[in-house]
DRENDO-936473 format. One line per 4 residues: number of its first residue (from 1); their letters; for each residue x, y, z of N, C-alpha, C. Coordinates in pm, 1 decimal. Layout:
// DRENDO-936473
NUM) A) X,Y,Z,X,Y,Z,X,Y,Z; ... $
***
This chain:
// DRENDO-936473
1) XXXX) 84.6,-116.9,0.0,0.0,0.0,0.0,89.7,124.0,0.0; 59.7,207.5,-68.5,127.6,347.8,-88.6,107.9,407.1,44.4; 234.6,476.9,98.9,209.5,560.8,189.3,136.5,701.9,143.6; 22.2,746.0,286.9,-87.4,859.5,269.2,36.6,964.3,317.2 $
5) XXXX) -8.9,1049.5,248.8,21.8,1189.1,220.0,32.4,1269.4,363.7; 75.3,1322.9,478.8,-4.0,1421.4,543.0,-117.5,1490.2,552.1; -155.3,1530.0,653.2,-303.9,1620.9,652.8,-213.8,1756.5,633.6; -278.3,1837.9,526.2,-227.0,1998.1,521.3,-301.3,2065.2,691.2 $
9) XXXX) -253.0,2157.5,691.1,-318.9,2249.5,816.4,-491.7,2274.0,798.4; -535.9,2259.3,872.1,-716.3,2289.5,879.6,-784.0,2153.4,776.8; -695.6,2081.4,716.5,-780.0,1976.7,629.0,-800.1,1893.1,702.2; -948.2,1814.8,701.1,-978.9,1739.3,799.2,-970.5,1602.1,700.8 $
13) XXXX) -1010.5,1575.4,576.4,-1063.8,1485.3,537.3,-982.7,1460.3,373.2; -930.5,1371.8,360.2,-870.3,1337.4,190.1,-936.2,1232.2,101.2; -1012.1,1244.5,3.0,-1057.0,1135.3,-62.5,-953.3,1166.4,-161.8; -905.5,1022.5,-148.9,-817.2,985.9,-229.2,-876.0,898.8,-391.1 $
17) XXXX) -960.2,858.7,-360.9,-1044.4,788.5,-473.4,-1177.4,799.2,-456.1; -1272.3,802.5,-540.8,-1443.5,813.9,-517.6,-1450.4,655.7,-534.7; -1386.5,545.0,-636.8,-1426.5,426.9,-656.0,-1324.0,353.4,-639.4; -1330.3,247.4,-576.4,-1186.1,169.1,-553.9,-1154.0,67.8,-712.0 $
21) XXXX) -1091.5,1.3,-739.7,-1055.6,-85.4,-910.0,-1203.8,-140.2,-878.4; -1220.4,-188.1,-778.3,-1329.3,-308.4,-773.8,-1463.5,-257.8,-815.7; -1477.4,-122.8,-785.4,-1611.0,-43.3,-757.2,-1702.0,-7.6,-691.6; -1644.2,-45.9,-539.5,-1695.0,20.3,-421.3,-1662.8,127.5,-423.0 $
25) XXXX) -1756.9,195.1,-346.8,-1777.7,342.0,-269.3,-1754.9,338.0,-123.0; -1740.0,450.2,-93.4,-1733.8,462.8,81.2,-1840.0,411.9,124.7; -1922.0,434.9,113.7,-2083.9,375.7,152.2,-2091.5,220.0,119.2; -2055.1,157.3,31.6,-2061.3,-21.2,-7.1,-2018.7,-106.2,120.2 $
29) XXXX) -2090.7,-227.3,146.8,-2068.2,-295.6,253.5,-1924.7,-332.4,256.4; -1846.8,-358.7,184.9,-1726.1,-386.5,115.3,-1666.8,-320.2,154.6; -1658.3,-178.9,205.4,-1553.9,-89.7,272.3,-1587.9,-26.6,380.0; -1476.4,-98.0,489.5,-1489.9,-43.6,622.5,-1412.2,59.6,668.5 $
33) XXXX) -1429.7,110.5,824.8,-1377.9,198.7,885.4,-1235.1,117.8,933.2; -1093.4,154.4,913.0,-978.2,91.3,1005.1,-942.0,281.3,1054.1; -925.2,198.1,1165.1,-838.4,318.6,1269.7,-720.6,370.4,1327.8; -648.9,414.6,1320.5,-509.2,465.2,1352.0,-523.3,490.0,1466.1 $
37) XXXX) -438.4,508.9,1593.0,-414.2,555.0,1726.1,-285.3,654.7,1710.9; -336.3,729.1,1814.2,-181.1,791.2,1852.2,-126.2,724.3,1992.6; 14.6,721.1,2002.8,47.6,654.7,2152.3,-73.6,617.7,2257.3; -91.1,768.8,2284.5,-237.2,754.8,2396.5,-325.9,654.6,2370.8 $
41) XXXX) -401.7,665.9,2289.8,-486.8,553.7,2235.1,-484.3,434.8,2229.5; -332.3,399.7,2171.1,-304.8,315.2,2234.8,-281.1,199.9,2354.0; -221.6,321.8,2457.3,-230.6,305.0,2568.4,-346.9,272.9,2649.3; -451.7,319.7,2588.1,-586.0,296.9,2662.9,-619.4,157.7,2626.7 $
45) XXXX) -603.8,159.3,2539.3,-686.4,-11.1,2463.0,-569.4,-123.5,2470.1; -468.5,-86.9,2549.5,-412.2,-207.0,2601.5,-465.6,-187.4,2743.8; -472.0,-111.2,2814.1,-556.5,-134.9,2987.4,-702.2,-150.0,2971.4; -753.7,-159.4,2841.2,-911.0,-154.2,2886.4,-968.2,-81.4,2889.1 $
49) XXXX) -953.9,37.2,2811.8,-1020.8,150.5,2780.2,-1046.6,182.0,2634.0; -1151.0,263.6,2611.9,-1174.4,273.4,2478.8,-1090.2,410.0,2419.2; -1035.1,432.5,2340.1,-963.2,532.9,2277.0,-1031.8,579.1,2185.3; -981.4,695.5,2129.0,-1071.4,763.2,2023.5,-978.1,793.5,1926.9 $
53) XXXX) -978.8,704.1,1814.9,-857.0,753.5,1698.4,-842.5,850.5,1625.1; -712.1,849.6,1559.8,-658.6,989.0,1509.1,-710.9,1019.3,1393.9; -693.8,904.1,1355.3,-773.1,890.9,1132.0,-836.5,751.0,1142.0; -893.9,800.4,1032.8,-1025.4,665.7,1019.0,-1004.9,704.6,888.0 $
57) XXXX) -943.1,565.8,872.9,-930.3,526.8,660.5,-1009.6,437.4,620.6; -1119.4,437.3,530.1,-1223.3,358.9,471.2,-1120.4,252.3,325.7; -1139.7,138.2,365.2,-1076.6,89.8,284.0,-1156.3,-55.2,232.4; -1168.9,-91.4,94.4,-1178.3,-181.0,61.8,-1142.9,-297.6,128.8 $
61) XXXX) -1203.7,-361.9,153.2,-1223.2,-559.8,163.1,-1155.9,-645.3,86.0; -1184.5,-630.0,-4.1,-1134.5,-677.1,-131.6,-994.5,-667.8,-172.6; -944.2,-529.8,-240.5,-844.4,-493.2,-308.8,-753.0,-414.1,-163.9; -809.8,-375.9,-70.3,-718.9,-314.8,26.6,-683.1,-166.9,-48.8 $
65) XXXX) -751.7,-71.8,-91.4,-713.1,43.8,-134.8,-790.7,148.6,-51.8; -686.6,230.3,19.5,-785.7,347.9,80.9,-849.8,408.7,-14.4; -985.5,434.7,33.5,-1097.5,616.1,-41.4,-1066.5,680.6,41.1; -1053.1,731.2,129.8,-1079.2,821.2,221.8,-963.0,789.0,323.6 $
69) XXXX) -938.5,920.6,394.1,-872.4,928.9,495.8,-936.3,1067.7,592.4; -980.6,1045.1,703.1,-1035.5,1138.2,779.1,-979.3,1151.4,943.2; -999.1,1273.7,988.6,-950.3,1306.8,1145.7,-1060.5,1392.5,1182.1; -1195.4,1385.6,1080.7,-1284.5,1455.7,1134.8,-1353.7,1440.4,1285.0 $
73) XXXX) -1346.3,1503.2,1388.3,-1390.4,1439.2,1499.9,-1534.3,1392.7,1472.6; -1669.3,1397.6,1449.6,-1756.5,1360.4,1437.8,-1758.4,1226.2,1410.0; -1641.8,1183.0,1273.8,-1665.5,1093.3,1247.9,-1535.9,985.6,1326.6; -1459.9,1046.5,1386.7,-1378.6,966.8,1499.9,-1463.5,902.8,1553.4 $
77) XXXX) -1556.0,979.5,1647.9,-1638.0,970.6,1770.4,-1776.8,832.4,1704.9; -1727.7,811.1,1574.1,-1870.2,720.4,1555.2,-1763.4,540.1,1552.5; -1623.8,593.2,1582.0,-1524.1,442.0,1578.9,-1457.5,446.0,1725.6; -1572.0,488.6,1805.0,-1492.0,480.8,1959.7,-1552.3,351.0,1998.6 $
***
């Protein structure tokens, strides 16, 4: 997998593709939420706590290709 780009300053959200090769969308059952931690986060969900991640990348099932990459809190707060 290609390494993602940085977030520029104030950008919350990167779609990197609208359709993956296969032809899922962000929305298709086929592509889920995976979550990144920072240290902290980490730290919590090895003692038993729930953390709230940094980015939430929607990625294909299938082919493994990110659409999206987000740090929007709203949509953090829906992968706690």
């Amino acid at each position: 997998m290609a390494a993602a780009r940085k977030f520029l300053p104030g950008e919350l959200t990167q779609v990197l593709m609208e359709r993956c090769p296969c032809g899922h969308d962000k929305n298709h059952a086929r592509v889920r939420g995976e979550c990144q931690y920072d240290a902290w986060g980490i730290f919590g969900l090895v003692f038993g706590s729930w953390g709230t991640p940094t980015i939430v990348e929607y990625v294909c099932r299938d082919c493994r290709k990110v659409l999206e990459r987000t740090r929007d809190k709203a949509v953090r707060q829906k992968f706690t």
